[in-house]
C-alpha positions in Angstrom: -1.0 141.8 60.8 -1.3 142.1 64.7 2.6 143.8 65.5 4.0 143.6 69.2 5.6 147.3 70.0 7.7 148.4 72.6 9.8 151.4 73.5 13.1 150.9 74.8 14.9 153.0 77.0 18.8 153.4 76.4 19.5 156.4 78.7 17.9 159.2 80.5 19.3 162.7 81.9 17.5 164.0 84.8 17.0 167.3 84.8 15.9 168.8 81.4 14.7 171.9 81.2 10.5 172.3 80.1 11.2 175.1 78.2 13.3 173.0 75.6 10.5 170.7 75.2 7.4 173.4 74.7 7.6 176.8 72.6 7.5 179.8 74.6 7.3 178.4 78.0 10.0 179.6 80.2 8.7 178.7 83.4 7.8 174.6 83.7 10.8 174.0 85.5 12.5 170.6 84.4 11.9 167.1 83.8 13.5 163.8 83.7 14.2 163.1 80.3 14.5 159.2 78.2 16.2 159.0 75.5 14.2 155.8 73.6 13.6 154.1 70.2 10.7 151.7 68.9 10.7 147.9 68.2 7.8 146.8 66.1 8.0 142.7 65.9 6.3 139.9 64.2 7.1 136.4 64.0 9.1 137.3 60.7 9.8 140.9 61.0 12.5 142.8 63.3 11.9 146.4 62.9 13.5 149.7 64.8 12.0 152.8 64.8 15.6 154.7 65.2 18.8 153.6 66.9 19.7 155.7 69.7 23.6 156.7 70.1 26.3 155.7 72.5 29.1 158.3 72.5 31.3 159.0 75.8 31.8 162.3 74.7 28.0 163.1 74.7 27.1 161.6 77.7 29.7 163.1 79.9 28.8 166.4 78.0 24.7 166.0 79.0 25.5 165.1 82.5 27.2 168.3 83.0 24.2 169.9 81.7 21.4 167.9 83.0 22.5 166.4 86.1 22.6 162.7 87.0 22.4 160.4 83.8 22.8 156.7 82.6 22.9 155.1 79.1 23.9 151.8 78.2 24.4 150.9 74.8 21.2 150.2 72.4 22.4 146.9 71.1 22.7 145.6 74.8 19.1 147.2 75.3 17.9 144.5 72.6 19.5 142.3 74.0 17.3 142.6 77.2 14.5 141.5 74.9 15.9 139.0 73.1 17.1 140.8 69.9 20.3 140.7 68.2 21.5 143.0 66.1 21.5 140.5 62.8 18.2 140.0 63.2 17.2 143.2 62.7 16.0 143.4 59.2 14.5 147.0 58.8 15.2 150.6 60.1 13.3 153.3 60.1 14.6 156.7 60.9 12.5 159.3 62.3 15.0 162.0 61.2 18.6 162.5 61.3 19.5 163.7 64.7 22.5 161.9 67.1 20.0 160.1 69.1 18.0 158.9 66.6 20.8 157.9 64.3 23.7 157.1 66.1 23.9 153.4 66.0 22.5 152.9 62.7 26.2 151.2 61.7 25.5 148.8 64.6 22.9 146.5 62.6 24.7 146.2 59.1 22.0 143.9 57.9 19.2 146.8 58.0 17.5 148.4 55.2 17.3 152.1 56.0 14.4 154.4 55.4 14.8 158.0 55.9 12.8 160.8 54.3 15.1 161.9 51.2 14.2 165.5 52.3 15.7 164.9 55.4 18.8 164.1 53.8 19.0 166.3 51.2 18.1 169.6 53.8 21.0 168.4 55.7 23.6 168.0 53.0 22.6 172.0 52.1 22.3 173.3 55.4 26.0 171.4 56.0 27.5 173.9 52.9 26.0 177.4 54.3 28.5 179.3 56.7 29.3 178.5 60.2 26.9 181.2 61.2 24.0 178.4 60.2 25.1 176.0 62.3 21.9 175.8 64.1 20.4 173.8 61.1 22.8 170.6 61.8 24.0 171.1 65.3 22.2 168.0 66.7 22.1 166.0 63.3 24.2 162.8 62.8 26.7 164.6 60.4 28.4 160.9 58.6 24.7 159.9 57.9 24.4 160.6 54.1 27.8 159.0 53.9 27.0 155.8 55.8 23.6 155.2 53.6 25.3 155.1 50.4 27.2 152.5 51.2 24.4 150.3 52.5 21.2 149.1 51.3 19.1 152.0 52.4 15.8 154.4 50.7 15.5 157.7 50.7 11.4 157.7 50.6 9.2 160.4 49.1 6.3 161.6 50.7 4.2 158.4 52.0 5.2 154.8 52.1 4.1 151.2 53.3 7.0 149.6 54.4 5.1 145.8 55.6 1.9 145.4 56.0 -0.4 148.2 58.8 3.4 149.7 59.2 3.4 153.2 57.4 5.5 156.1 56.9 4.3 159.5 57.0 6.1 162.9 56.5 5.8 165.5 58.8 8.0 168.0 57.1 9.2 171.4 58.1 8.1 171.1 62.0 11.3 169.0 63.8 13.2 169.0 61.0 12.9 169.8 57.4 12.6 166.1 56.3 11.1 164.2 59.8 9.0 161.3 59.8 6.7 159.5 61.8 5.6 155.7 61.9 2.4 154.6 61.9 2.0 150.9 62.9 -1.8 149.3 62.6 -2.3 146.1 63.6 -5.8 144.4 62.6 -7.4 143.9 66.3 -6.8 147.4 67.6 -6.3 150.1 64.8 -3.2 152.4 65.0 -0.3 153.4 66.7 1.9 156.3 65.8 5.9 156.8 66.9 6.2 160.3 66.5 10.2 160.8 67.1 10.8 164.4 68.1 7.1 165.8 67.2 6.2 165.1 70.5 8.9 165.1 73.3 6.2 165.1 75.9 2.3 164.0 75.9 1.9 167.9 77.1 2.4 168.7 73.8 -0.6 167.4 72.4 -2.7 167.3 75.3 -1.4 171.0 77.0 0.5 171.6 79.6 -0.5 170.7 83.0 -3.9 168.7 81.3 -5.6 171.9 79.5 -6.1 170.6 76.7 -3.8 173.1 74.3 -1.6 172.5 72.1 1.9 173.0 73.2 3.8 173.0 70.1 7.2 171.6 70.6 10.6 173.8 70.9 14.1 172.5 69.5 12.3 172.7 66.0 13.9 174.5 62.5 9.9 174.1 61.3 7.2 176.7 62.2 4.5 176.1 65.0 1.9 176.3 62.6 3.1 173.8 60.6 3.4 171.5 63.5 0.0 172.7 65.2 -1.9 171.5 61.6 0.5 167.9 61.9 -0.1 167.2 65.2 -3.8 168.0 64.7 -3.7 165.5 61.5 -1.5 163.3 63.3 -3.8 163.3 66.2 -7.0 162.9 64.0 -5.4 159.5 62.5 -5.7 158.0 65.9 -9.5 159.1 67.0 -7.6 161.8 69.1 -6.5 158.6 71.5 -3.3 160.7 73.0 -2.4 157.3 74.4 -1.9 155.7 70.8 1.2 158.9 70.1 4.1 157.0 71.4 7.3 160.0 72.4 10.3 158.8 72.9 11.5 161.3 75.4 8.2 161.1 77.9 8.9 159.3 81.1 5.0 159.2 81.7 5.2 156.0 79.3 6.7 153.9 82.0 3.3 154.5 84.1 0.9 154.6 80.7 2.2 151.0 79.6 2.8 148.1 81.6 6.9 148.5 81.7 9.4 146.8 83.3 12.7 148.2 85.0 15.8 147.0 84.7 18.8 147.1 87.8 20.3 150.5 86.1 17.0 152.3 86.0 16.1 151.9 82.4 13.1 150.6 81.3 11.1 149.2 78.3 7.2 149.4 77.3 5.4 147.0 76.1 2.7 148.7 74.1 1.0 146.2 72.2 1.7 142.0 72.6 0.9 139.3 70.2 -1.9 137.4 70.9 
């Protein structure tokens, strides 16, 4: 199966602070930040690799933060490339945080595949005291009630989801149950969306270039954990940083050929058909 992939871009804040993007590094200044989910396509296949959000509240909260933002909504993103939100047959949720799984109500047609770890960690960590909020202060708290009332899995471990398009657990690093998607098509091997295991391409190829792992921040895993993923991870693409697709790295817009639209948002195309 040869897939076409993009990233879309539904928003962006512009100054994010480094040092919530790589462990223990207090000093890298900021960055402008995307906020993006995956589109894998074949003539018979509409797939999203998250959903983004669209909340008022939120943005007007992250431009007071982070200074000048924009989002527009993901279903009007689509639209840009010719996708409606019927068509969309299959999602697949790198974990459950608010801007990956914010707008998952927004294609009702969808199956739904999130790591049932993911789910289950969240529905625990959602009964401890307030004290613990940490665990679920970014997470998309009516999730495990929207899935089960909708056609949705709660996957185990590994699983093919259509042919060359794979999921594959990377637990306790982001988040206790987080995934990534591995998409291979036949004339040019693999491709990996990595959600929130890699905000930045610094984090698997070091900061500034050096070629260290910077493991990422924002995580309730352990750096070790995510050092021997991101290792694995990496390993599963011939250590070919380019093939790790992040959805919060504005370097993609210069890596890919990318177009930009009138409000400053962009999309990737990563791989056409032929």
């Amino acid at each position: 199966m040869n897939w076409a992939i993009q990233i879309l871009e539904y928003g962006y804040v512009d100054r994010f602070p480094a040092s919530n993007l790589f462990a223990a590094q207090p000093n890298e200044g900021h960055r402008r930040m995307p906020y993006c989910f995956g589109l894998v396509r074949s003539p018979d296949r509409c797939i999203l690799v998250d959903t983004g959000f669209f909340d008022a509240a939120v943005h007007e909260r992250l431009t007071r933060k982070y200074g000048e933002t924009r989002w527009a909504h993901p279903v009007d993103v689509l639209a840009r490339v010719g996708v409606a939100p019927e068509q969309v047959d299959t999602i697949l949720l790198t974990h459950n945080h608010f801007d990956h799984a914010g707008c998952v109500g927004a294609f009702p047609a969808a199956h739904v595949y999130i790591q049932r770890r993911e789910i289950d960690s969240y529905v625990a960590a959602a009964e401890r005291a307030h004290r613990f909020e940490f665990l679920t202060r970014s997470c998309q708290a009516d999730l495990p009630e929207h899935l089960a009332g909708r056609t949705a899995t709660l996957v185990d471990g590994f699983a093919e989801i259509a042919p060359g398009v794979e999921l594959r657990p990377a637990h306790d690093t982001h988040t206790a149950g987080s995934q990534v998607v591995a998409v291979t098509s036949d004339s040019d091997g693999a491709w990996v969306f990595a959600g929130d295991n890699v905000y930045s391409y610094e984090n698997v190829e070091g900061l500034h270039g050096d070629g260290v792992y910077a493991p990422i921040a924002m995580t309730t895993g352990s750096a070790t954990t995510w050092l021997a993923f991101a290792d694995e991870m990496l390993a599963g693409v011939g250590h070919d940083t380019r093939r790790i697709l992040p959805f919060h790295e504005a370097a993609v817009w210069d890596r890919f050929p990318s177009t930009t639209f009138d409000d400053g948002l962009h999309v990737a195309e990563i791989r056409r058909r032929p």
